[in-house]
VMD Tcl script that draws the C-alpha trace (Angstrom):
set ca {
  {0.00 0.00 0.00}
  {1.79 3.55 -1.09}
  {-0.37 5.54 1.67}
  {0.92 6.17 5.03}
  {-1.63 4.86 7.78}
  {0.73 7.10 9.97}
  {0.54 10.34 8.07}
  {-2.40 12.90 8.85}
  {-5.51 13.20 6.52}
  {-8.30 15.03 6.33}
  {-11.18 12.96 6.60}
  {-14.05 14.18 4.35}
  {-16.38 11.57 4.53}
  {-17.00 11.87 8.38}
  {-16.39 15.67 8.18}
  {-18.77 18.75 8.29}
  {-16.87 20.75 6.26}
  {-13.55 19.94 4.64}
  {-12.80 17.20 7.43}
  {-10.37 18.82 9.28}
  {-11.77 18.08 12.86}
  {-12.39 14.89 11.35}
  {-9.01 14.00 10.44}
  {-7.79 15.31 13.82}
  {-9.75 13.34 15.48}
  {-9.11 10.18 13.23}
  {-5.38 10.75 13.87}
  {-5.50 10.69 17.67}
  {-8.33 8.52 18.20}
  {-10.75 9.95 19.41}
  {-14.46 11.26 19.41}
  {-14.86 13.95 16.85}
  {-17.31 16.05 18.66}
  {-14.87 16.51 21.13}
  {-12.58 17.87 18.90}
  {-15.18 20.36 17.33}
  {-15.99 21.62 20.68}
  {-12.25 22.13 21.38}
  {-12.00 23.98 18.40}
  {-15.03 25.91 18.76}
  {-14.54 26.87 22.57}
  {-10.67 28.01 22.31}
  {-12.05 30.15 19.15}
  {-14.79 31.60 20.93}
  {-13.89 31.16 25.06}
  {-10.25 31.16 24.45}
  {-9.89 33.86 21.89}
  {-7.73 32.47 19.78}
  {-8.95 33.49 16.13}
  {-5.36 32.05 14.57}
  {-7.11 28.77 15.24}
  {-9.44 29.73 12.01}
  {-6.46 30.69 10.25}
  {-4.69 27.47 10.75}
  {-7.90 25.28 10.22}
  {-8.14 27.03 6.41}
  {-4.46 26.11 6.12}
  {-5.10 22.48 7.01}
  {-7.37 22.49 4.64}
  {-5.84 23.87 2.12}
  {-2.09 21.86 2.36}
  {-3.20 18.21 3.75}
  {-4.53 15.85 1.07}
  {-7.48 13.75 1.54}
  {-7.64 10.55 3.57}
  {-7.68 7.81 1.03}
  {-11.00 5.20 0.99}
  {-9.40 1.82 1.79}
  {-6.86 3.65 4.38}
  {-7.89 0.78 6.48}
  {-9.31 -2.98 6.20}
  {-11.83 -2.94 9.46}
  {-12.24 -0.90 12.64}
  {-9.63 -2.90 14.13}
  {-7.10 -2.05 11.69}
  {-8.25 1.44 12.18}
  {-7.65 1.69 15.92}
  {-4.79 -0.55 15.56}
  {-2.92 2.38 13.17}
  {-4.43 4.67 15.91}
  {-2.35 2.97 18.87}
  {0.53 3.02 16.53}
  {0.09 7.09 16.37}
  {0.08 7.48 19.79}
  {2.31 5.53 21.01}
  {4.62 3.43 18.77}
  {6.40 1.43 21.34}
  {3.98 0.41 23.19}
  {2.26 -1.00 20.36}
  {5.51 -2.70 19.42}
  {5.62 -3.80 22.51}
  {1.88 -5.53 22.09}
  {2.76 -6.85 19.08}
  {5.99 -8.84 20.48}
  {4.06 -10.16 23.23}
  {1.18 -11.62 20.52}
  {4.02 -12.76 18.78}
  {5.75 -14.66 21.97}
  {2.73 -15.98 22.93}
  {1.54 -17.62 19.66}
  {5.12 -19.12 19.45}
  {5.10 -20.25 23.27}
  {1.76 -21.84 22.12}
  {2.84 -23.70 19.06}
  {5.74 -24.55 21.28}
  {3.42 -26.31 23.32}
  {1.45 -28.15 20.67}
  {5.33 -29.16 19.08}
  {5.85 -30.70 22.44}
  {2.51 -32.48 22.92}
  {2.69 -34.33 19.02}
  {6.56 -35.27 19.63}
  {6.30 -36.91 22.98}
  {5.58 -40.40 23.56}
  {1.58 -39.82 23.91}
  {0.48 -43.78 23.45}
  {-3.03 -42.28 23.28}
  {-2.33 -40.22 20.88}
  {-0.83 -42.43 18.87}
  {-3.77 -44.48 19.02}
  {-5.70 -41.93 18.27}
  {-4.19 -41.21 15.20}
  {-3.60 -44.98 14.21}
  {-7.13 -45.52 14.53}
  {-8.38 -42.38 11.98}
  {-6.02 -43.99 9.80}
}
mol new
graphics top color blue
foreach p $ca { graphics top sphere $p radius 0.5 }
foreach p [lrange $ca 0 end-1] q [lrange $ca 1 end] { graphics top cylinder $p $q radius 0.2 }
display resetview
């Protein structure tokens, strides 16, 4: 796949306007009403009015997020985890990893020994 599932997007499809918010909120995984109402209450609360400056901007530089970005919603908050914190999810990872290979260890180990009952088992699907 040639697009980044680490890079930021705007994300038109679940966006209002040009997906901005949207792609925020896709990127850091989370709700994207809470984003809006960040954006909304530093703009109007906060008073800070470069916030609609840099929200055209996004718009304007950051290219779309592509359709098939991601295979499921697992995949999607997968990517997420990866986002936010990359060594812990390469830390998850290794420890799926070490556990499906302690496993198969354990089913190497149980076909290989002397299992008479097994054998007989086997002998009598034969």
């Amino acid at each position: 796949m040639s697009d980044s599932r680490t890079k930021f997007y705007l994300d038109p499809q679940n966006g209002k306007w040009k997906g901005v918010c949207a792609g925020i909120a896709d990127y850091v995984g989370i709700e994207v009403l809470w984003v809006r109402l960040a954006v909304a209450g530093l703009m109007i609360v906060g008073q800070q009015w470069w916030i609609l400056l840099a929200y055209f901007v996004m718009a304007w530089i950051v290219e779309p997020k592509p359709s098939a970005l991601y295979h499921d919603r697992a995949d999607q908050k997968f990517w997420q985890g990866v986002r936010a914190n990359p060594t812990r999810s390469t830390t998850e990872v290794r420890a799926k990893f070490r556990d499906l290979d302690r496993r198969l260890a354990d089913i190497e180990l149980h076909y290989t020994s002397r299992n008479s009952s097994l054998a007989k088992e086997i002998d009598s699907l034969r």
